[in-house]
Structure formats: structure tokens, C-alpha cells
N, CA, C and O atoms as a Tripos MOL2 file, in Angstrom:
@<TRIPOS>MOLECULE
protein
  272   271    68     0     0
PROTEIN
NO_CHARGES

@<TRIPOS>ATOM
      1 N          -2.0160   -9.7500   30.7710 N.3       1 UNK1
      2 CA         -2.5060   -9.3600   29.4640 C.3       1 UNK1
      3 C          -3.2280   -8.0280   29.5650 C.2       1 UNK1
      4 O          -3.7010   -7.6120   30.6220 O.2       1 UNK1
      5 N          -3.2900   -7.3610   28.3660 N.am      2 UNK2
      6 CA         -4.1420   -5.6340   28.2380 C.3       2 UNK2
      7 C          -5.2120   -6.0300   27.7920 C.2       2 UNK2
      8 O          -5.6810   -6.8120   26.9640 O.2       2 UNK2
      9 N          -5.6050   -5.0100   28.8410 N.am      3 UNK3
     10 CA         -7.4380   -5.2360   28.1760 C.3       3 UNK3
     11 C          -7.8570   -5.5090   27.1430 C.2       3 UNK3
     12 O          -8.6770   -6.3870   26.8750 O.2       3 UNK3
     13 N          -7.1330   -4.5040   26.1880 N.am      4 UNK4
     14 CA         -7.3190   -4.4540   24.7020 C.3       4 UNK4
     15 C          -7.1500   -5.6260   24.0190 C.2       4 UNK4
     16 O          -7.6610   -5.6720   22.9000 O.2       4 UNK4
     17 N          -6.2820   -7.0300   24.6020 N.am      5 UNK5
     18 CA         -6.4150   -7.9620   23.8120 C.3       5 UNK5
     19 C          -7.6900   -8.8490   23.1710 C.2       5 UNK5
     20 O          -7.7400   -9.2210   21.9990 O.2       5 UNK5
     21 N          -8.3680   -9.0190   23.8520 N.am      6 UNK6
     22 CA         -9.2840   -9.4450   23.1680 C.3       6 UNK6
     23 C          -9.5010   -8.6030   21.8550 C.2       6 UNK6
     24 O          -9.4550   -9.0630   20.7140 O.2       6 UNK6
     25 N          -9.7380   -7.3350   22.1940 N.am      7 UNK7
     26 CA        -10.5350   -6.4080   20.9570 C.3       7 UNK7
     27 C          -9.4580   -6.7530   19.5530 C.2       7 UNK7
     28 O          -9.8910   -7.0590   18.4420 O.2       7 UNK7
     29 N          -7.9450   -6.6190   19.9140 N.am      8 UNK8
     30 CA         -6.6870   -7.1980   18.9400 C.3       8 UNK8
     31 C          -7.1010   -8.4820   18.0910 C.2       8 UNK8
     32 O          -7.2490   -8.4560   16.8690 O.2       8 UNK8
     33 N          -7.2550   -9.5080   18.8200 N.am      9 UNK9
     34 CA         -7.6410  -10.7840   18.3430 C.3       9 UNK9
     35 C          -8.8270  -10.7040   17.8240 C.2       9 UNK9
     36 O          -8.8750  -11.3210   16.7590 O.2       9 UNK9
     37 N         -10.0040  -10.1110   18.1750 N.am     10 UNK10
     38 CA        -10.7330  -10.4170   17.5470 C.3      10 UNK10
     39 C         -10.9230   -9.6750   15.9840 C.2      10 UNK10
     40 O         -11.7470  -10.0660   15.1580 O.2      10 UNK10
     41 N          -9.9590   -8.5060   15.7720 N.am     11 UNK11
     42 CA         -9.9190   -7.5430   14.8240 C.3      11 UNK11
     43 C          -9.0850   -8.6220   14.0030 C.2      11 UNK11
     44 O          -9.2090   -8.6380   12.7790 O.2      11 UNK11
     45 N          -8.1100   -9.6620   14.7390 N.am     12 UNK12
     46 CA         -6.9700  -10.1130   13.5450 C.3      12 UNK12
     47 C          -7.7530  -11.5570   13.2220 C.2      12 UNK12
     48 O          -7.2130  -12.2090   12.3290 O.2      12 UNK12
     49 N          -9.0800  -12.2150   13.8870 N.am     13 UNK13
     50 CA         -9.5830  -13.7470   13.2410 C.3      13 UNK13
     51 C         -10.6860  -13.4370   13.0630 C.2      13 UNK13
     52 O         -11.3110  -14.4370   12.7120 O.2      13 UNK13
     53 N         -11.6970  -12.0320   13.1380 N.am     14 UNK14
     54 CA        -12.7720  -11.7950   12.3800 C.3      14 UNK14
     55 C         -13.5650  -12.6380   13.3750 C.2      14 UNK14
     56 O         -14.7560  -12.5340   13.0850 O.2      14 UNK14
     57 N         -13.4070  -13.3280   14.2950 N.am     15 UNK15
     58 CA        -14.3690  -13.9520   15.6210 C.3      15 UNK15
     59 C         -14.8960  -12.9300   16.2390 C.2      15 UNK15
     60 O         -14.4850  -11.7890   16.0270 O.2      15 UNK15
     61 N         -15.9320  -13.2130   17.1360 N.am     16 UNK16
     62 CA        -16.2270  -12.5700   18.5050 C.3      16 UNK16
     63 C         -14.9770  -12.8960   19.6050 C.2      16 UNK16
     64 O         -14.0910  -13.7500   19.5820 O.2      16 UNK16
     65 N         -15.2220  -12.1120   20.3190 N.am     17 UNK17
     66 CA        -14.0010  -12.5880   21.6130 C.3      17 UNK17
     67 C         -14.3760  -13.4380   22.0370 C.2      17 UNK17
     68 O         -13.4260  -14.0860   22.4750 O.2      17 UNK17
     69 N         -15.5310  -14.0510   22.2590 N.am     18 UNK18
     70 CA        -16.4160  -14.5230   23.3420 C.3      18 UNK18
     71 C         -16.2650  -15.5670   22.6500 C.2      18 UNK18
     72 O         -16.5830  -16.3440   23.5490 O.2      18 UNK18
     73 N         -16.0150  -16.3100   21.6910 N.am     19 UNK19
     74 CA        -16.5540  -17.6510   21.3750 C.3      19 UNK19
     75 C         -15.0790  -18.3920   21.1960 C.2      19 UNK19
     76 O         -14.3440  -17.9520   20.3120 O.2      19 UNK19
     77 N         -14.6600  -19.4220   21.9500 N.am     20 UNK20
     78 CA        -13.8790  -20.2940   22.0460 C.3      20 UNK20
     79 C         -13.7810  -21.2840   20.8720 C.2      20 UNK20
     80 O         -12.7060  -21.7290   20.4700 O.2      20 UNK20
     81 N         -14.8230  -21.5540   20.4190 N.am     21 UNK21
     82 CA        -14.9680  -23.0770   19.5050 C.3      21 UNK21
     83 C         -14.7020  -22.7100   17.9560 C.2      21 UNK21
     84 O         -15.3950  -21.9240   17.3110 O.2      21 UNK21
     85 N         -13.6280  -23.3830   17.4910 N.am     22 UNK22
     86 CA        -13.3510  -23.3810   16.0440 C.3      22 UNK22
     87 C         -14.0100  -23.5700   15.1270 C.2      22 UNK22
     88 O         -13.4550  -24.4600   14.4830 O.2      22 UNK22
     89 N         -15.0710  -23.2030   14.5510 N.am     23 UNK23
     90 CA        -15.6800  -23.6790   13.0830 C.3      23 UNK23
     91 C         -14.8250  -23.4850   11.6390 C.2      23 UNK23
     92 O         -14.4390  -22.4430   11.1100 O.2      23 UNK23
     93 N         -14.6810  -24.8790   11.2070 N.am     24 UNK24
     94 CA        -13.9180  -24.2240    9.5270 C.3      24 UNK24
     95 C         -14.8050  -23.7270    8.8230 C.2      24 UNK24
     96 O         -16.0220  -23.8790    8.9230 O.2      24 UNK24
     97 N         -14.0460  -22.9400    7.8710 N.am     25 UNK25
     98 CA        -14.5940  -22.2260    7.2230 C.3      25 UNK25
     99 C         -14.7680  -23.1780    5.8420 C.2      25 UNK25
    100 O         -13.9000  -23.9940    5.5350 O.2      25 UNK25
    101 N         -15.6520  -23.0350    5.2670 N.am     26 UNK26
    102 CA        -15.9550  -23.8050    3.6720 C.3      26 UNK26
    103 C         -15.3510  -23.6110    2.3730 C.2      26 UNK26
    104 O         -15.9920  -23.9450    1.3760 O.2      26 UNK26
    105 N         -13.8750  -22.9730    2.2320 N.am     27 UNK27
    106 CA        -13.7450  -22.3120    1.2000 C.3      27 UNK27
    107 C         -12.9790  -23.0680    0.2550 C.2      27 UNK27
    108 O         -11.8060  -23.3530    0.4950 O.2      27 UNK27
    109 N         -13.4450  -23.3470   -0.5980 N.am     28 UNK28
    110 CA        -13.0180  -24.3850   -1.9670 C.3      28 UNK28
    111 C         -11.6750  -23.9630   -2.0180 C.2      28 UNK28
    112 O         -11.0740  -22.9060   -1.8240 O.2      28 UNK28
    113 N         -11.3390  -25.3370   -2.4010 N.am     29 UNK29
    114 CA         -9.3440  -25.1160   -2.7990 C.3      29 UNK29
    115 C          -9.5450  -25.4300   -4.0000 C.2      29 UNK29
    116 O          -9.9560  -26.4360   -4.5790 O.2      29 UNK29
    117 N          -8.9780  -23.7870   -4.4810 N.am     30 UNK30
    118 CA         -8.6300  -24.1450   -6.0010 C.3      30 UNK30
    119 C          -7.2780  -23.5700   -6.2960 C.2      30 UNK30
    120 O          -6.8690  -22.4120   -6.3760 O.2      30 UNK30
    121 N          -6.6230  -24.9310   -6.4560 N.am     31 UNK31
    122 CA         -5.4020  -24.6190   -7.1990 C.3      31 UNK31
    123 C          -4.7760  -24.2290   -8.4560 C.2      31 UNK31
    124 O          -5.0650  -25.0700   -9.3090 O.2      31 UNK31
    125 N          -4.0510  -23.3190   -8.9160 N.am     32 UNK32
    126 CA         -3.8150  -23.3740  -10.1230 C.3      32 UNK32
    127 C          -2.8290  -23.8040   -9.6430 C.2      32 UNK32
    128 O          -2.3790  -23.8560   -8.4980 O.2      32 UNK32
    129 N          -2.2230  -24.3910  -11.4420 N.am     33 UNK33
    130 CA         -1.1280  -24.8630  -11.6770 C.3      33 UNK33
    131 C          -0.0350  -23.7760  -11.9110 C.2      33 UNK33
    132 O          -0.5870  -22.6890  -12.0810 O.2      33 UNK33
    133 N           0.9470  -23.7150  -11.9610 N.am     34 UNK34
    134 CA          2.3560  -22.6910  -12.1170 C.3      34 UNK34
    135 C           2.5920  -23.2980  -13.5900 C.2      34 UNK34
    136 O           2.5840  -24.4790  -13.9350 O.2      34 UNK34
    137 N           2.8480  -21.9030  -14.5080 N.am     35 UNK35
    138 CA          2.9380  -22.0580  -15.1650 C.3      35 UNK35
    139 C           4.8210  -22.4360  -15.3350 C.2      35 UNK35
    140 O           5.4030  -21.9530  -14.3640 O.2      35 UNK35
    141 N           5.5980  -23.0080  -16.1130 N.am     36 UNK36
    142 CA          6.9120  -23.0080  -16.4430 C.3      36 UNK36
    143 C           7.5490  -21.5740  -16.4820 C.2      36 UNK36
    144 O           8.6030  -21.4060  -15.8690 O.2      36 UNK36
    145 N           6.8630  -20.3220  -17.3020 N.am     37 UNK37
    146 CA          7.4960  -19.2500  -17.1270 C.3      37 UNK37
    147 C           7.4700  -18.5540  -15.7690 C.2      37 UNK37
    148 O           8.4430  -17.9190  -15.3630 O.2      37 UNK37
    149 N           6.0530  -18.7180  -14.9000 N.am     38 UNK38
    150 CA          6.2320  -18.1930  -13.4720 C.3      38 UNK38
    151 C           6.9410  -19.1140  -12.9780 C.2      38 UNK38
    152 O           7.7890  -18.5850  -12.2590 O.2      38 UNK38
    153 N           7.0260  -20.0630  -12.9820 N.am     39 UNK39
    154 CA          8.4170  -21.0870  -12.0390 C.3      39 UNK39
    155 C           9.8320  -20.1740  -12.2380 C.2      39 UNK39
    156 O          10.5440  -19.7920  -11.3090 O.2      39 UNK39
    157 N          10.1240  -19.8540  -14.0490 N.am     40 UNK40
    158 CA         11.2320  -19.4100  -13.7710 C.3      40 UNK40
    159 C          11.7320  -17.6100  -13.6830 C.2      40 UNK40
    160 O          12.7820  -16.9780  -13.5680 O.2      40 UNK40
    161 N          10.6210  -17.3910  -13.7850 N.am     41 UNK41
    162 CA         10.1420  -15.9580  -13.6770 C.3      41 UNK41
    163 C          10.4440  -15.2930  -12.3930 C.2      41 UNK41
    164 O          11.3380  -14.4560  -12.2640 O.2      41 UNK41
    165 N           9.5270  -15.7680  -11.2870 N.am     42 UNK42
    166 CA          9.5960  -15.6800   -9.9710 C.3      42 UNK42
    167 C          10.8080  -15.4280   -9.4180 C.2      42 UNK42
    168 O          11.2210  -14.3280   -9.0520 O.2      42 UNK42
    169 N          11.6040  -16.9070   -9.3420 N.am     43 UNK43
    170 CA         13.2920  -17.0630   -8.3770 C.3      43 UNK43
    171 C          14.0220  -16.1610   -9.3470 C.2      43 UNK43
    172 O          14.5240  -15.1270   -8.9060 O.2      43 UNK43
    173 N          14.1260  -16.4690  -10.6650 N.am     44 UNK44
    174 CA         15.1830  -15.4880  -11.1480 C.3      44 UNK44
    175 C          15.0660  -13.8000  -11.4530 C.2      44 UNK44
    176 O          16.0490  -13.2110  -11.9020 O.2      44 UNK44
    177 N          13.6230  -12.9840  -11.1390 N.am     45 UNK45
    178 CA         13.5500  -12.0530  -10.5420 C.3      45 UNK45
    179 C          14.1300  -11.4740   -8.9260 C.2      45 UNK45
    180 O          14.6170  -10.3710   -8.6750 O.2      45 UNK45
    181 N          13.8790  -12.6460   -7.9670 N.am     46 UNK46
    182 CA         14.0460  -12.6490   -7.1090 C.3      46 UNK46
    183 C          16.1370  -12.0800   -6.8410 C.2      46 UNK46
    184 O          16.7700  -11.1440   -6.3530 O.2      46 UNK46
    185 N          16.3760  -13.2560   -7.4730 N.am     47 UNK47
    186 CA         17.6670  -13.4680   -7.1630 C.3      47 UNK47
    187 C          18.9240  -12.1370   -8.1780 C.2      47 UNK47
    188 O          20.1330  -11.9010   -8.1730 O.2      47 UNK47
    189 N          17.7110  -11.6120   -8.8960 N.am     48 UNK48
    190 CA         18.4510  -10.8350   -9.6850 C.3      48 UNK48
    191 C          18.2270   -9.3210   -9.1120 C.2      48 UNK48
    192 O          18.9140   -8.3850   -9.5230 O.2      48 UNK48
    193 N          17.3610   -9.1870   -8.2760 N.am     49 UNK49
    194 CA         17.1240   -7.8650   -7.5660 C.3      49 UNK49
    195 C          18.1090   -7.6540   -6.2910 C.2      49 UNK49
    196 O          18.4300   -6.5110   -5.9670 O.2      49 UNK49
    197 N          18.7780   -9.2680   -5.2730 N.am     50 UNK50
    198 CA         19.8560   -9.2450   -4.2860 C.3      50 UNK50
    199 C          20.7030   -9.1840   -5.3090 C.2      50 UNK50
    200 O          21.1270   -8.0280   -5.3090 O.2      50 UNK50
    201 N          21.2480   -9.8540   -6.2900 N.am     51 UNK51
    202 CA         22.9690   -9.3810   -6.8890 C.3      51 UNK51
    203 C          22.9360   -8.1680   -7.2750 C.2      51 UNK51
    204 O          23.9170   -7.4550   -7.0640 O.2      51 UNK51
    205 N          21.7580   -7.6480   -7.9500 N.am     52 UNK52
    206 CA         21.9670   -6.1810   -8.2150 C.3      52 UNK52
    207 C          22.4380   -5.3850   -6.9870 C.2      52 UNK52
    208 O          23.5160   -4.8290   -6.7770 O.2      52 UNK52
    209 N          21.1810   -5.4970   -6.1370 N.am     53 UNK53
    210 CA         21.7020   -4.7070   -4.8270 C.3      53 UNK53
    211 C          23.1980   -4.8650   -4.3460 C.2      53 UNK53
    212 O          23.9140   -3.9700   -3.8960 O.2      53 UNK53
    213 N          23.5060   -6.1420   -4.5290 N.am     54 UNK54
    214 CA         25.0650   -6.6220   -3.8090 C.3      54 UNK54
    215 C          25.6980   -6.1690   -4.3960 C.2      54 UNK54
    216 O          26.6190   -5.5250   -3.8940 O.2      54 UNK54
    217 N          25.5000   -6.2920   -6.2060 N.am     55 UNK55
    218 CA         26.6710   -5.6120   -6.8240 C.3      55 UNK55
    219 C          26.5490   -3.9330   -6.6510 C.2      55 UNK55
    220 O          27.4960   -3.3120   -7.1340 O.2      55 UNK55
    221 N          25.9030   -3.4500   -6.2660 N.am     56 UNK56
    222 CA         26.2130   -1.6460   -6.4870 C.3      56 UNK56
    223 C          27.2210   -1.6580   -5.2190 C.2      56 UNK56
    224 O          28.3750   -1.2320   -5.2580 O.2      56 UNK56
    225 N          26.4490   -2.3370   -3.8520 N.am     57 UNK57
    226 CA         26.8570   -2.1670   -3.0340 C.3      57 UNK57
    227 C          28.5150   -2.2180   -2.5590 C.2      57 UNK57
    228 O          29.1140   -1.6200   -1.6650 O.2      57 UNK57
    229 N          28.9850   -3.2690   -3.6370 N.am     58 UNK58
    230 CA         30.3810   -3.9300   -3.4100 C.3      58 UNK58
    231 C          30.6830   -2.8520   -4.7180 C.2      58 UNK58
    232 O          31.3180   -1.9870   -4.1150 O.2      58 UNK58
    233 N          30.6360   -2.5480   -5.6440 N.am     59 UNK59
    234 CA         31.1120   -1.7080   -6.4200 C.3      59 UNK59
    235 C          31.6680   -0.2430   -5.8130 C.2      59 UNK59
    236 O          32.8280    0.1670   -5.7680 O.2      59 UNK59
    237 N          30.6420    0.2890   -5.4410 N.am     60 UNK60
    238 CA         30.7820    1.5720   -4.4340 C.3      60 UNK60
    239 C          31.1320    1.1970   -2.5990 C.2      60 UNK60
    240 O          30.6170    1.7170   -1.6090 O.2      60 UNK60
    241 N          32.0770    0.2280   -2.6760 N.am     61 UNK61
    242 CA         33.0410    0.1710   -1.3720 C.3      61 UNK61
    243 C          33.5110    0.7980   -0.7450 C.2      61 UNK61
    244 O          33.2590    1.0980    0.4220 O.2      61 UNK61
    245 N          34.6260    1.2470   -1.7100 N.am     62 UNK62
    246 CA         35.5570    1.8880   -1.2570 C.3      62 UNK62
    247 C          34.7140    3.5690   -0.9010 C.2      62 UNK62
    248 O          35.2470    4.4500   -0.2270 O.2      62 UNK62
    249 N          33.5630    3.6570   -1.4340 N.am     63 UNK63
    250 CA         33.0810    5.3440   -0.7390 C.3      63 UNK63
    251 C          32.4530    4.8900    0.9480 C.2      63 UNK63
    252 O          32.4920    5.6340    1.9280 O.2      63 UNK63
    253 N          31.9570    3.6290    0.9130 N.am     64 UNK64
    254 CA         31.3090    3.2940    1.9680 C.3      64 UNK64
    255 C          32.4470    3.2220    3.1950 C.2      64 UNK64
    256 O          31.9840    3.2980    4.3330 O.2      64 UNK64
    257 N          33.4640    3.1230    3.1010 N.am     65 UNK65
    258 CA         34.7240    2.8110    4.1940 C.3      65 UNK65
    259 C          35.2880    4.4650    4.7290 C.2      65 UNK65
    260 O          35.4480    5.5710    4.2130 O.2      65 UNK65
    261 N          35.4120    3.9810    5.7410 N.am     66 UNK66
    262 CA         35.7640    5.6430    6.4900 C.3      66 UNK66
    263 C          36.8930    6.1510    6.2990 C.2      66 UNK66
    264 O          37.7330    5.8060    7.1300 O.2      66 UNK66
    265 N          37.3040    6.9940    5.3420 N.am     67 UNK67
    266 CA         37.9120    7.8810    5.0890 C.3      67 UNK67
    267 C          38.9810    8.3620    6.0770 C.2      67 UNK67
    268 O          38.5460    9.3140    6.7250 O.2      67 UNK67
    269 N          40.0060    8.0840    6.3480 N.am     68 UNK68
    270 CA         40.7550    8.0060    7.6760 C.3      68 UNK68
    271 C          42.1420    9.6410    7.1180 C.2      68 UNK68
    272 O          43.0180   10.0030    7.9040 O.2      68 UNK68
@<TRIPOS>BOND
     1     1     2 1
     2     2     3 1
     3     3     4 2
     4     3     5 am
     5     5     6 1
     6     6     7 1
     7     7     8 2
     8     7     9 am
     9     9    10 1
    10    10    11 1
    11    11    12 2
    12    11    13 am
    13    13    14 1
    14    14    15 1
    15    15    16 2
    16    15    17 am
    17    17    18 1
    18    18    19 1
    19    19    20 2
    20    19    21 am
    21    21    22 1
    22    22    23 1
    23    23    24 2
    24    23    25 am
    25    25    26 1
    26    26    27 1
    27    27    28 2
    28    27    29 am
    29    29    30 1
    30    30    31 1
    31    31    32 2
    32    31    33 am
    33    33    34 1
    34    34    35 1
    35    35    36 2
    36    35    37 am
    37    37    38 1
    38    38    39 1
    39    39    40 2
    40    39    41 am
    41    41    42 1
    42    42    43 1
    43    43    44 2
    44    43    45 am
    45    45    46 1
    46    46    47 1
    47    47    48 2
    48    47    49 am
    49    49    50 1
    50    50    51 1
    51    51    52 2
    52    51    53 am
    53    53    54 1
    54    54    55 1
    55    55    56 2
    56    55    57 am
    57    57    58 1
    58    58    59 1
    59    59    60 2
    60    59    61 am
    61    61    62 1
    62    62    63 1
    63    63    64 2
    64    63    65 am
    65    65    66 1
    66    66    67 1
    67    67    68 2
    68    67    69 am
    69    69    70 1
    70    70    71 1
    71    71    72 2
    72    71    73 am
    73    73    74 1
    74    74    75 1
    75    75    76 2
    76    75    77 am
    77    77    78 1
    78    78    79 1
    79    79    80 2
    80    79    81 am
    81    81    82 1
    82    82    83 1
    83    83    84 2
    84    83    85 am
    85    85    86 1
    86    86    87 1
    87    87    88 2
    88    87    89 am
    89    89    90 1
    90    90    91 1
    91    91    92 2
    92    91    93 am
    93    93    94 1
    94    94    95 1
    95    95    96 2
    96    95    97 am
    97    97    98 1
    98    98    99 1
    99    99   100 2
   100    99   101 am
   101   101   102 1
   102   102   103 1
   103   103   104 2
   104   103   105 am
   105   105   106 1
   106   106   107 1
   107   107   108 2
   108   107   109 am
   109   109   110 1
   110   110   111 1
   111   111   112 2
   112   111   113 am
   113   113   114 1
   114   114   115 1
   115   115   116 2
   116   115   117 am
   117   117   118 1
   118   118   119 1
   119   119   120 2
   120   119   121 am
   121   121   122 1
   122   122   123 1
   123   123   124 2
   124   123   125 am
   125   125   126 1
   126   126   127 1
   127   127   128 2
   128   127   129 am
   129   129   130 1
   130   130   131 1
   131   131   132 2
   132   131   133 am
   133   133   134 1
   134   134   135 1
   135   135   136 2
   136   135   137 am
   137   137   138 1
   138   138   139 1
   139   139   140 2
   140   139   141 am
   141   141   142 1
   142   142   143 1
   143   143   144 2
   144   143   145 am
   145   145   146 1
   146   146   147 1
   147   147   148 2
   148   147   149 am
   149   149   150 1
   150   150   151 1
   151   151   152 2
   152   151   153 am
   153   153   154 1
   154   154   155 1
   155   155   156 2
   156   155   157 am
   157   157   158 1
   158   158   159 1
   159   159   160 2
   160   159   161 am
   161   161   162 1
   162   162   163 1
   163   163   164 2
   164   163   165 am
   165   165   166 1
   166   166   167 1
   167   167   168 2
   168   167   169 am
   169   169   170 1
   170   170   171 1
   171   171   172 2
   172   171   173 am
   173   173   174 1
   174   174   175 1
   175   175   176 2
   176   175   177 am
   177   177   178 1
   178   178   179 1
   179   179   180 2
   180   179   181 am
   181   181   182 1
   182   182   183 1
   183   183   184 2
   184   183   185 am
   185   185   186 1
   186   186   187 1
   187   187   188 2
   188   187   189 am
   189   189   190 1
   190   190   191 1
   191   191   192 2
   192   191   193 am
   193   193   194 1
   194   194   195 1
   195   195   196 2
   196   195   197 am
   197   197   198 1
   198   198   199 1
   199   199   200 2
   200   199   201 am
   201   201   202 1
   202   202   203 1
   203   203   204 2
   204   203   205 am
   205   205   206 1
   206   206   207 1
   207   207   208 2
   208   207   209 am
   209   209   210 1
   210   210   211 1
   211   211   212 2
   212   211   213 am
   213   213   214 1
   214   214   215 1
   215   215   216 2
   216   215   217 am
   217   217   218 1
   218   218   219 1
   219   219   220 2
   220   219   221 am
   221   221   222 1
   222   222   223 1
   223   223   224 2
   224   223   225 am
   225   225   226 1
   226   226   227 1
   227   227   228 2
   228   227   229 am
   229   229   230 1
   230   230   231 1
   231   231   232 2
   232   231   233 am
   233   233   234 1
   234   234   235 1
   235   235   236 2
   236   235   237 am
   237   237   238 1
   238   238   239 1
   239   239   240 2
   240   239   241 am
   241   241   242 1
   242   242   243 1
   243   243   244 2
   244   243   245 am
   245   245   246 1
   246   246   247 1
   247   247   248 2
   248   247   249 am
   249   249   250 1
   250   250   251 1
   251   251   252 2
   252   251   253 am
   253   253   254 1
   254   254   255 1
   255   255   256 2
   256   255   257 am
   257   257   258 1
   258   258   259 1
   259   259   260 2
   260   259   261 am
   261   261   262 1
   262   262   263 1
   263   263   264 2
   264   263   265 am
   265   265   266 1
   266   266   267 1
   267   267   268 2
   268   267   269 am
   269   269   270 1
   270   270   271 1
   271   271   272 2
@<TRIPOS>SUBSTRUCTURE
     1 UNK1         2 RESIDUE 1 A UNK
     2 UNK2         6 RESIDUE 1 A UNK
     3 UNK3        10 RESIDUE 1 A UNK
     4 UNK4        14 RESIDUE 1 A UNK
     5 UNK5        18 RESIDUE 1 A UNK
     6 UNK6        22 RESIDUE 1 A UNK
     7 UNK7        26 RESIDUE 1 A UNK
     8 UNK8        30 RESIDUE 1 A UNK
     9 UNK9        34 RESIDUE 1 A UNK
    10 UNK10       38 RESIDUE 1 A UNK
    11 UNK11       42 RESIDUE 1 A UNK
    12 UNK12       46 RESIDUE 1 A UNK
    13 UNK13       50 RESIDUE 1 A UNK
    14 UNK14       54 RESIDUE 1 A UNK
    15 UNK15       58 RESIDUE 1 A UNK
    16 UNK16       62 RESIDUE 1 A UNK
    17 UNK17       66 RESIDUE 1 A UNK
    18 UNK18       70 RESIDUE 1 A UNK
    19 UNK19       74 RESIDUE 1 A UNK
    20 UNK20       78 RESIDUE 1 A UNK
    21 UNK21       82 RESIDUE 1 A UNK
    22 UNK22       86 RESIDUE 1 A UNK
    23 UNK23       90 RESIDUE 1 A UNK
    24 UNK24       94 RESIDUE 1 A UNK
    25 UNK25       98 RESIDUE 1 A UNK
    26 UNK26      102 RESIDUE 1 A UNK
    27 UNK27      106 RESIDUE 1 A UNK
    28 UNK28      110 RESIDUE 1 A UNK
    29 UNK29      114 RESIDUE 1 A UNK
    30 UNK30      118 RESIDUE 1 A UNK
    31 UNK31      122 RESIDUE 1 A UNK
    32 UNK32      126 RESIDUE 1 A UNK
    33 UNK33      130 RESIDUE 1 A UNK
    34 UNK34      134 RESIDUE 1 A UNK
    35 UNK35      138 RESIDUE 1 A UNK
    36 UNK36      142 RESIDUE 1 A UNK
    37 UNK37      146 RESIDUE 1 A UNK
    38 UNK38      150 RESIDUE 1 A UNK
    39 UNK39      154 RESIDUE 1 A UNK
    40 UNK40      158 RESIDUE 1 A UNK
    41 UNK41      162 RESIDUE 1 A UNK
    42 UNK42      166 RESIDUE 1 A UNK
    43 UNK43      170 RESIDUE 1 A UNK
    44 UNK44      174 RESIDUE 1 A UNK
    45 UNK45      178 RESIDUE 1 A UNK
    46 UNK46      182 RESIDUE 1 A UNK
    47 UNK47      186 RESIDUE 1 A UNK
    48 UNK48      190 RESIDUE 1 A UNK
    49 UNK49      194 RESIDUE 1 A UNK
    50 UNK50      198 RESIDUE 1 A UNK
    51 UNK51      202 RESIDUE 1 A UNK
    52 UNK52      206 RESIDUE 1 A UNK
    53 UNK53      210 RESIDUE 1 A UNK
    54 UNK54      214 RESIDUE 1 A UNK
    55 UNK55      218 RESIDUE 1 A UNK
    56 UNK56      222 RESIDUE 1 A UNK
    57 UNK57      226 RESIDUE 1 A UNK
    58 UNK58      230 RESIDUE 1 A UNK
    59 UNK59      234 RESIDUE 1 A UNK
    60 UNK60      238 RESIDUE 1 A UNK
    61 UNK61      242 RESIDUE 1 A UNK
    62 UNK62      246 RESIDUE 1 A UNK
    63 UNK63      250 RESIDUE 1 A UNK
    64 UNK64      254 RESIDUE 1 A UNK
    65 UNK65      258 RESIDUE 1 A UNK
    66 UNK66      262 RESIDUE 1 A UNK
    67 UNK67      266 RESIDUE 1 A UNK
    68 UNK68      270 RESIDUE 1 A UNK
């Protein structure tokens, strides 16, 4: 291991290096609920930004293929 690991880890869990023992942290779970429009908001953004991409991509094919 590099020296530097400790200093890594401790920059990425906000610990000291030095302290082994896990304490949880106290932080209230608060859930919201999803609303029906972010349920369908979300995936069908999602899924409409890959077909777009797919479709330009498969549209403009034939420029993408090597020219022989």
C-alpha cells in the first residue's frame, strides 16, 4: 500500500486514520414518497434520451461505415 492511503481514506469517510471503530451516525430517515408523475417522469426521460441517441445514430449509418 502508498503512504498516501490513509490520507485517501480518510479524505473519502471524513474519519481520522487512526480510529478503527465504527460509530453510526444519527441521521433521521426521511422518506418522501414518489410522486406518480416522478415515477413516470424519471424512466421515460431516461429511456427517451438512449432511443434518441440510438436513433440518430442508426439513422446516420451509412456516413459512419468506411467508405471503401
Amino acid at each position: 500500500m502508498s503512504v498516501l492511503t490513509p490520507l485517501l481514506l480518510r479524505g473519502l469517510t471524513g474519519r481520522p486514520s487512526g480510529s478503527s471503530c465504527h460509530t453510526p451516525r444519527s441521521i433521521p430517515s426521511h422518506h418522501e414518497q414518489l410522486r406518480t408523475t416522478d415515477v413516470a417522469t424519471g424512466p421515460t426521460s431516461c429511456f427517451l434520451c438512449v432511443l434518441l441517441l440510438a436513433s440518430g445514430v442508426l439513422s446516420h449509418l451509412e456516413i459512419y461505415k468506411k467508405q471503401e
